[in-house]
C-alpha positions in Angstrom: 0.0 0.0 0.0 1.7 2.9 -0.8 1.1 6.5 1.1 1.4 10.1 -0.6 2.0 12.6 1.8 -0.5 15.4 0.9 0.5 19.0 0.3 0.9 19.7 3.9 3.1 23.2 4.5 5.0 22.9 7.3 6.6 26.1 7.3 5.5 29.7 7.7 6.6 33.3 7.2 5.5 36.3 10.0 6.4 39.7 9.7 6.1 40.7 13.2 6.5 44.6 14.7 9.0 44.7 17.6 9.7 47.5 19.6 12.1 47.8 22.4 10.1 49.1 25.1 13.6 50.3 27.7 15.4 52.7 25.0 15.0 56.1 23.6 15.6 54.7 19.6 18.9 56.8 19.6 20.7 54.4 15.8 23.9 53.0 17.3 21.4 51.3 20.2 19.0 50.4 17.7 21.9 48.6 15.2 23.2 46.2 18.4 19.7 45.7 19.2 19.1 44.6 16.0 21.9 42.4 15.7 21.3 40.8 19.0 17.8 40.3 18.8 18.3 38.2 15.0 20.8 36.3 16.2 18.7 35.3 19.2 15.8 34.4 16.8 17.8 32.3 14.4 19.6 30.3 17.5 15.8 28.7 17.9 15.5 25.5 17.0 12.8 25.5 13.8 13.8 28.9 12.6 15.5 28.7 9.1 15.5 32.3 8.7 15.4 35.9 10.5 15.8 39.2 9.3 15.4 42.3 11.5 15.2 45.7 10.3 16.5 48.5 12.6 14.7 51.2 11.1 11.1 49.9 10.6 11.6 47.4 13.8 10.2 45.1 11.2 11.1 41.5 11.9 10.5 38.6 9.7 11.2 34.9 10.4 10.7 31.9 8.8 10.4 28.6 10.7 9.1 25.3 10.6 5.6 24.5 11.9 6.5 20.9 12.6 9.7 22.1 15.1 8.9 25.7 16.6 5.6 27.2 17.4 4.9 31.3 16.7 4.4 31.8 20.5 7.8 30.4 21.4 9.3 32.7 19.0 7.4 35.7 20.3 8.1 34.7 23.7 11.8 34.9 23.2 11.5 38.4 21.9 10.0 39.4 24.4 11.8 38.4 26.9 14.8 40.4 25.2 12.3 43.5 25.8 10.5 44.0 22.9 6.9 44.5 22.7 5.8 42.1 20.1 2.9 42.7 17.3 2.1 40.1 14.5 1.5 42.0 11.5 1.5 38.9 8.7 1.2 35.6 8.8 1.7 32.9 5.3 2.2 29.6 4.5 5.3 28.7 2.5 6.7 25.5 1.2 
């Protein structure tokens, strides 16, 4: 008997709004900040990718339904200090 695996996505892309509630949003803090917080993203198991931009404090990740769920992701962030708002949310292959 042989099994097809249906068209299941197991990934997904958010574009989530992150704003670091304990500075003033002078650039130089909000470069490291930026830096810091993608790194801290991408370390999570399930994330393939994170990009975070310091102007917009636009961040969007792709991860891996099967491995990571959204609100561990958004629970990381905030616990770096960011107030967290999802803005998109897709399915991707």
């Amino acid at each position: 008997m042989e099994t097809k695996e249906k068209n299941v996505k197991k990934a997904e892309k958010v574009i989530l709004n992150a704003l670091k509630t304990d500075c003033t949003g002078c650039s130089t803090c909000a470069d490291f900040k930026a830096d810091n917080l993608q790194h801290a993203i991408a370390r999570l198991n399930g994330v393939s990718k994170a990009k975070v931009d310091e102007i917009t404090s636009k961040v969007t990740i792709e991860y891996d339904k099967q491995k990571i769920i959204l609100s561990k992701i958004t629970e990381r962030i905030e616990k770096l200090g960011y107030q967290v708002e999802i803005l998109s949310r897709e399915e991707i292959q």
